[in-house]
C-alpha positions as CSV (number, residue, x, y, z in Angstrom):
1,X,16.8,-73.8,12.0
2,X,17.5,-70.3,13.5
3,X,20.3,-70.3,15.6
4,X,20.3,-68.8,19.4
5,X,22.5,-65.8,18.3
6,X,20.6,-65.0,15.3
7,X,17.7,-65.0,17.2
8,X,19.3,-62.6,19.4
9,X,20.3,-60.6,17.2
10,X,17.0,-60.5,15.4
11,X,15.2,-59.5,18.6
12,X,17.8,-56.6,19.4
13,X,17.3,-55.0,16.1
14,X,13.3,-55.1,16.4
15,X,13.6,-53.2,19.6
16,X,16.4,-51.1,18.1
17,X,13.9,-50.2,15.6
18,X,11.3,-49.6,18.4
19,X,13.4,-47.4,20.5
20,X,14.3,-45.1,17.6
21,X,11.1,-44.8,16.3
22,X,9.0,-44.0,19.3
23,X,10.3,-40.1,19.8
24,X,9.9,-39.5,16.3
25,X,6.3,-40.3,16.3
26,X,5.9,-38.4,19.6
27,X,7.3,-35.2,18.6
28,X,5.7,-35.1,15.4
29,X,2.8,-35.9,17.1
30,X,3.2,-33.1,19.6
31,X,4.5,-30.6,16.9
32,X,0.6,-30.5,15.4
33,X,-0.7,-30.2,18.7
34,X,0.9,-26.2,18.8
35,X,-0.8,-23.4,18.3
36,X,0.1,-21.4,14.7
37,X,1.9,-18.4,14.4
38,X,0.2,-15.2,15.8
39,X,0.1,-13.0,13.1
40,X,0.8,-9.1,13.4
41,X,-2.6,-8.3,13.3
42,X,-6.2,-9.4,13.6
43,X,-7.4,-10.8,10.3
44,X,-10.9,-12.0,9.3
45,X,-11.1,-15.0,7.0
46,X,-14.1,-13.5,4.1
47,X,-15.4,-9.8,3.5
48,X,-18.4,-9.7,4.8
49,X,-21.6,-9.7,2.0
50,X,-23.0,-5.7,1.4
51,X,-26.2,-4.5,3.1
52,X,-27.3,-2.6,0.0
53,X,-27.3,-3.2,-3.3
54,X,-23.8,-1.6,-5.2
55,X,-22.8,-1.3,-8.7
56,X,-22.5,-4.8,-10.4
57,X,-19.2,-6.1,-11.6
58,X,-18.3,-5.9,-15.8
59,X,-18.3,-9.8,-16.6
60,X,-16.2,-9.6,-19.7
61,X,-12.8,-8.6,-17.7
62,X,-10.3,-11.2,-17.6
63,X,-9.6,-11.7,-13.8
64,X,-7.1,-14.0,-12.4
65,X,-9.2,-16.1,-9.6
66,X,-6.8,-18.9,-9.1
67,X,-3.3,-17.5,-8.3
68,X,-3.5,-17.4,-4.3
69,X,-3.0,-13.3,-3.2
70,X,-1.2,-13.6,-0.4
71,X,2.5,-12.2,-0.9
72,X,2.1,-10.8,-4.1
73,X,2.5,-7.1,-3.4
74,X,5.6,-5.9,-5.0
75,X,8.4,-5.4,-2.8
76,X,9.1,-1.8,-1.8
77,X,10.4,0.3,1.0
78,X,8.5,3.7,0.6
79,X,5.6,5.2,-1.4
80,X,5.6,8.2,-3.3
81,X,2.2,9.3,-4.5
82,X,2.3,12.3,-6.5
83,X,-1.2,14.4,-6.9
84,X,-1.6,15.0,-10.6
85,X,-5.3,16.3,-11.1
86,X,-5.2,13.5,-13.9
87,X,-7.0,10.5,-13.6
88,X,-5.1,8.5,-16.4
89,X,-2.0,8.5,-17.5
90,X,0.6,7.2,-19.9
91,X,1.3,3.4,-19.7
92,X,4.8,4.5,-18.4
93,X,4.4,7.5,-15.9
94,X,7.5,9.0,-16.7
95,X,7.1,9.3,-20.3
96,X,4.2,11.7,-19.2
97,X,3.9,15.2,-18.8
98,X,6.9,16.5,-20.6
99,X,5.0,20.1,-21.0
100,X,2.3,18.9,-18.1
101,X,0.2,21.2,-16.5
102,X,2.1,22.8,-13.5
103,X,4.8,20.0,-14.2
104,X,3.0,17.6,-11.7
105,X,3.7,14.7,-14.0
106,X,7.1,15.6,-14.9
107,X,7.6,14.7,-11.0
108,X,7.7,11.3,-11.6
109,X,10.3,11.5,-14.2
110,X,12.5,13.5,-12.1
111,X,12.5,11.2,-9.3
112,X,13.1,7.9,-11.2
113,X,15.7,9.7,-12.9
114,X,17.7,10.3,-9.1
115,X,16.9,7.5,-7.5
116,X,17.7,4.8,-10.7
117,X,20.7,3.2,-11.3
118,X,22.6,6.2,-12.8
119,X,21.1,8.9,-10.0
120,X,22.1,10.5,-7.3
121,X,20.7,9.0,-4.8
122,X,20.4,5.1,-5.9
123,X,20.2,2.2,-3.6
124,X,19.6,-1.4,-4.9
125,X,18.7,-2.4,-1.4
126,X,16.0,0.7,-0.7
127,X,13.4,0.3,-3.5
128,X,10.7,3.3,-3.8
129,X,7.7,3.2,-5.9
130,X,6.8,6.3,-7.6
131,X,2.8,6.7,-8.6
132,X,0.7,9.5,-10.3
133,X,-2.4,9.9,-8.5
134,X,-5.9,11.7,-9.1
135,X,-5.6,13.8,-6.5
136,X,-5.7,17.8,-7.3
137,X,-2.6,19.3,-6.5
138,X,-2.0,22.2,-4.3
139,X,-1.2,26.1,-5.0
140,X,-1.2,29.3,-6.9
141,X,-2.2,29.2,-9.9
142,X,0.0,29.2,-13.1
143,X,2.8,28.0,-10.6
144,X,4.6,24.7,-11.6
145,X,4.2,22.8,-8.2
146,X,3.1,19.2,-7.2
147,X,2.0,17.9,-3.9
148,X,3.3,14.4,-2.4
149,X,2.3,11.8,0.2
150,X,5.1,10.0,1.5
151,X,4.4,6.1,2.9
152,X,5.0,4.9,4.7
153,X,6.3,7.7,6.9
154,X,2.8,9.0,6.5
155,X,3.9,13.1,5.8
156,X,2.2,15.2,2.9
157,X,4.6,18.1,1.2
158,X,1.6,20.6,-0.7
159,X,3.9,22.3,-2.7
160,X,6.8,20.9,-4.3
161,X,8.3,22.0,-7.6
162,X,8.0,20.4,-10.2
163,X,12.1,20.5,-11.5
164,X,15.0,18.3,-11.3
165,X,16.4,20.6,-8.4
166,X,13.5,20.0,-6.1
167,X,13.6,16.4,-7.2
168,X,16.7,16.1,-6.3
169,X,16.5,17.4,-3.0
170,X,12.9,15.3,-2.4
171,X,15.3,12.3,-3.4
172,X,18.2,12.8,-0.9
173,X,16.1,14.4,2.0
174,X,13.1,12.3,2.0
175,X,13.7,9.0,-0.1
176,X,17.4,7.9,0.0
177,X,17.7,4.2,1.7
178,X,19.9,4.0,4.7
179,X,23.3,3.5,2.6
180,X,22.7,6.5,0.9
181,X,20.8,9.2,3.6
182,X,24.6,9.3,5.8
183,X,26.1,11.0,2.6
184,X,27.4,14.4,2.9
185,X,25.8,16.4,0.0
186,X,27.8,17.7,-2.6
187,X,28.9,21.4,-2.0
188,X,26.5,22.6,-5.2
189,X,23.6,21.4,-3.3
190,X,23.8,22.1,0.5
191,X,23.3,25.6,0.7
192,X,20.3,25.1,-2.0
193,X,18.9,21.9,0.0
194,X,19.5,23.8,3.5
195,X,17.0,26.7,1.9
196,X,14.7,24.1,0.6
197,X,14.6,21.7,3.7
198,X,13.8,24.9,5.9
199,X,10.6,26.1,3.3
200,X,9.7,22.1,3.5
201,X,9.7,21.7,6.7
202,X,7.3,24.6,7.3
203,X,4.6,23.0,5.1
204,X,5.0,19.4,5.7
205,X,2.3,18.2,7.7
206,X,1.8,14.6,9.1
207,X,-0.7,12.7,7.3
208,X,-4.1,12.3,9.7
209,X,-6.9,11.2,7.2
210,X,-6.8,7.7,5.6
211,X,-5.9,7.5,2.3
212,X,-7.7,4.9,-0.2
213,X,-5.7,4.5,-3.3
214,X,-6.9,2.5,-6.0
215,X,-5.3,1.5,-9.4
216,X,-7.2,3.3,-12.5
217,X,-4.2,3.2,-15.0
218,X,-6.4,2.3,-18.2
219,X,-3.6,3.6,-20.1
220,X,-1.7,0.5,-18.7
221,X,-4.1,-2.1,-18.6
222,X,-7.6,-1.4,-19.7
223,X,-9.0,-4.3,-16.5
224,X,-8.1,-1.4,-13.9
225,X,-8.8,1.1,-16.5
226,X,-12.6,-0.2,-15.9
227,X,-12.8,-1.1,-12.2
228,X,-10.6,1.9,-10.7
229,X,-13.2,4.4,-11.3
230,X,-16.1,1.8,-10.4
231,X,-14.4,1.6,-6.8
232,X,-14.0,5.1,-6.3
233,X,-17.3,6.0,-6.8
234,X,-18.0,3.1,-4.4
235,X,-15.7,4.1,-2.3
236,X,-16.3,7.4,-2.1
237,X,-20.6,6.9,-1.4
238,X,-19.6,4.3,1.4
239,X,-17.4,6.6,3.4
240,X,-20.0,9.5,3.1
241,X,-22.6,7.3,4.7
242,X,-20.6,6.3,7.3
243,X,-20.8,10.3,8.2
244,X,-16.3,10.3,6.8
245,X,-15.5,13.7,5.0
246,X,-14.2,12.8,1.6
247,X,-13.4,16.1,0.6
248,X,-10.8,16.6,-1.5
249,X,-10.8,13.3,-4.1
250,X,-10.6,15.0,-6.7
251,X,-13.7,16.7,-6.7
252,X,-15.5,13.4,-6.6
253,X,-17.9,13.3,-3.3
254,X,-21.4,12.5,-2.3
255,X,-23.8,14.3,0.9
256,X,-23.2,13.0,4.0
257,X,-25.5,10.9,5.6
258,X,-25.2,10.3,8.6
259,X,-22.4,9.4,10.9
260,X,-23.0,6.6,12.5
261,X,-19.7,6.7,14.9
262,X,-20.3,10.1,16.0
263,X,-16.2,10.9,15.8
264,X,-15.2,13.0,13.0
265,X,-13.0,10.9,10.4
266,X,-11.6,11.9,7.3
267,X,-10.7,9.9,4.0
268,X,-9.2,10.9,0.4
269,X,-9.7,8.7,-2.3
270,X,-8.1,8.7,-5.5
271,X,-7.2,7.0,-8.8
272,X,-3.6,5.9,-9.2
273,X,-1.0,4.4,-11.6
274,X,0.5,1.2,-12.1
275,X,1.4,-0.4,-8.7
276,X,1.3,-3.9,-10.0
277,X,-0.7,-7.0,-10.5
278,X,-3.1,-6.0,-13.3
279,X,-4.5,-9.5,-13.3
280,X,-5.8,-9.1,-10.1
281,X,-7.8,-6.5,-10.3
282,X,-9.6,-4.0,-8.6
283,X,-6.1,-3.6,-6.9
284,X,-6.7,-0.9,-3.8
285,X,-4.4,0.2,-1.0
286,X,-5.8,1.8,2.5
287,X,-3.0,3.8,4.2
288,X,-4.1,3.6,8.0
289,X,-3.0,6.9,9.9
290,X,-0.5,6.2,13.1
291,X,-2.6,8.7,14.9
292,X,-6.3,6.8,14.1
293,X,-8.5,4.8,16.4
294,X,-11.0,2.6,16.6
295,X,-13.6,2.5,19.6
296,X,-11.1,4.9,21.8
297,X,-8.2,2.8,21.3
298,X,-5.1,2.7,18.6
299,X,-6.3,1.1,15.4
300,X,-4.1,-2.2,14.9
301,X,-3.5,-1.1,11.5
302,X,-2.7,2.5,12.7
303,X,0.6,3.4,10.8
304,X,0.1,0.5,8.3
305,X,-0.4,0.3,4.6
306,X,-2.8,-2.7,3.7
307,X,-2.9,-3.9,0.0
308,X,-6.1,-5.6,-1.3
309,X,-6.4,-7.7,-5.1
310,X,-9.8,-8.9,-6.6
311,X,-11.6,-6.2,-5.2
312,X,-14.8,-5.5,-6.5
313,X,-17.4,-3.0,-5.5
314,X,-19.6,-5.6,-3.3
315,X,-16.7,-5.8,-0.9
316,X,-16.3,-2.4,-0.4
317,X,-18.8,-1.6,2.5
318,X,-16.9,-4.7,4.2
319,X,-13.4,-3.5,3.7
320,X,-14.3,0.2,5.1
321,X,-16.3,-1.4,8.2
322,X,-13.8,-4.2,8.9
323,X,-10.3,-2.9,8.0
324,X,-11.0,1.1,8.4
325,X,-13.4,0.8,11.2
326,X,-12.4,-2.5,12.9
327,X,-8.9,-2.5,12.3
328,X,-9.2,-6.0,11.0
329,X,-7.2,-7.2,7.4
330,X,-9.7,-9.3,5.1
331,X,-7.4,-12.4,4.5
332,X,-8.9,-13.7,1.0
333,X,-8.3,-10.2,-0.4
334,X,-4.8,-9.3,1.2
335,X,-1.8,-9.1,-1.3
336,X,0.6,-7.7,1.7
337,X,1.3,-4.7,3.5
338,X,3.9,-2.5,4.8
339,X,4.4,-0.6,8.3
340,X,6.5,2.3,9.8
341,X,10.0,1.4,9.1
342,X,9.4,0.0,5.2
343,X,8.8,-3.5,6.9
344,X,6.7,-5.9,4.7
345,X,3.5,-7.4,6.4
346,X,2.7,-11.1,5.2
347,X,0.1,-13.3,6.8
């Protein structure tokens, strides 16, 4: 036999229970009634399927299909892509080019030597990533010079030398992180870096065309040693039927067309090194201008650099209609991205 008090206190603890229970359940309720994150720019779920018919995929290449994409691009804070005129190059860039034509691939070695851990210009919190790329380099002949992009500050130096001194002053002027660009320069350097910044400044140009990088480096990884060139070539035809002048990719270009838009947009393509994730190749990287639009307006991706993994050359003509021309990132295909600033984009 219960007794009246037990029964009491029985009956206070069910509606104890109750009373704690109840807003739980209503807020997590609520909480999957709100809308998702916005994210920093449109996206489209799947690449769209070509019109024509493109260049089949090689079946035998070990891709990885499983690992998710998204966040996978390798952290960084700027982009230095070096034209070379080369489109391979030594599994380790700066191992290359010791007696290189023109010194364009001793470039790399020169900057990884100022800006790693023993240089002059070193920051563990500002990470740069230095690539070779297949891009013909600018200038006289028989002159030891190199030409740079620089992302994502979108500039393009033509004619750099190719020796420490210029590297060191491409280092501290252009690439040094935030802990390191307030340093006063040592007294050696600043009349030679005052000189240089003045001759720099008169041929640095802001970067206007969109730039499609995409990993070649067989000498790293024979998977994008056989899809880079595939894509370029893709690449390369796409753009010219969509009426884009591809001139300059390293002497790799097809008649135009047509042009569909009627505006006049240009493109460079080119083969570069290592930038990571081998396994997910074709790996390919489309620098959007800050100044481009799309249908009269400021492209969404304008300014942005937008990395793409599994790539293969049936996704092309959707990647250059949807993210070039539509301003619109391909989720299934995006690794990550970066804007103005060295900010990372994640979906």
């Amino acid at each position: 036999m219960a007794f009246p008090g037990a029964l009491r206190k029985r009956a206070w603890t069910r509606a104890s229970s109750t009373s704690v229970k109840a807003p739980y359940l209503s807020l997590r309720w609520l909480s999957q009634l709100r809308e998702p994150p916005s994210q920093p720019f449109p996206i489209i779920h799947t690449c769209p399927p070509p019109s024509c018919p493109c260049a089949p995929t090689p079946a035998d290449l070990d891709i990885d299909r499983q690992r998710p994409l998204s966040g996978t691009m390798p952290a960084h804070n700027q982009h230095v892509v070096i034209s070379t005129g080369q489109r391979d190059w030594p599994s380790r860039i700066e191992d290359g080019g010791r007696r290189g034509l023109f010194g364009a691939l001793p470039l790399a070695r020169h900057l990884k030597t100022h800006l790693g851990p023993k240089g002059n210009w070193h920051d563990p919190y500002h990470n740069v990533m230095i690539t070779n790329s297949s891009f013909p380099f600018w200038g006289p002949f028989g002159i030891w010079l190199s030409s740079v992009y620089l992302f994502p500050q979108f500039q393009f130096i033509p004619m750099i030398p190719s020796n420490p001194h210029y590297a060191n002053f491409l280092a501290g002027m252009y690439l040094s992180g935030p802990n390191r660009a307030g340093r006063a320069l040592p007294a050696r350097y600043a009349a030679q870096f005052a000189r240089i910044r003045d001759d720099s400044n008169r041929i640095c140009r802001e970067v206007s065309e969109v730039v499609v990088l995409i990993c070649g480096h067989g000498g790293r990884d024979q998977r994008c040693g056989v899809m880079g060139p595939l894509l370029q070539t893709e690449f390369v035809r796409q753009l010219c039927y969509r009426g884009v002048d591809t001139s300059g990719c390293d002497g790799r270009s097809f008649p135009l067309v047509t042009n569909i838009d009627h505006t006049i947009v240009r493109a460079r393509v080119a083969l570069v090194s290592h930038i990571g994730g081998h396994s997910f190749a074709g790996n390919v990287i489309i620098y959007v201008p800050p100044s481009f639009t799309v249908e009269g307006r400021r492209s969404p991706l304008a300014g942005k650099g937008i990395w793409y993994g599994r790539v293969e050359p049936m996704h092309v003509e959707g990647i250059i209609e949807e993210t070039i021309f539509k301003g619109r990132v391909i989720a299934d295909l995006f690794r990550g991205g970066i804007e103005q600033g060295g900010n990372m984009l994640r979906l």
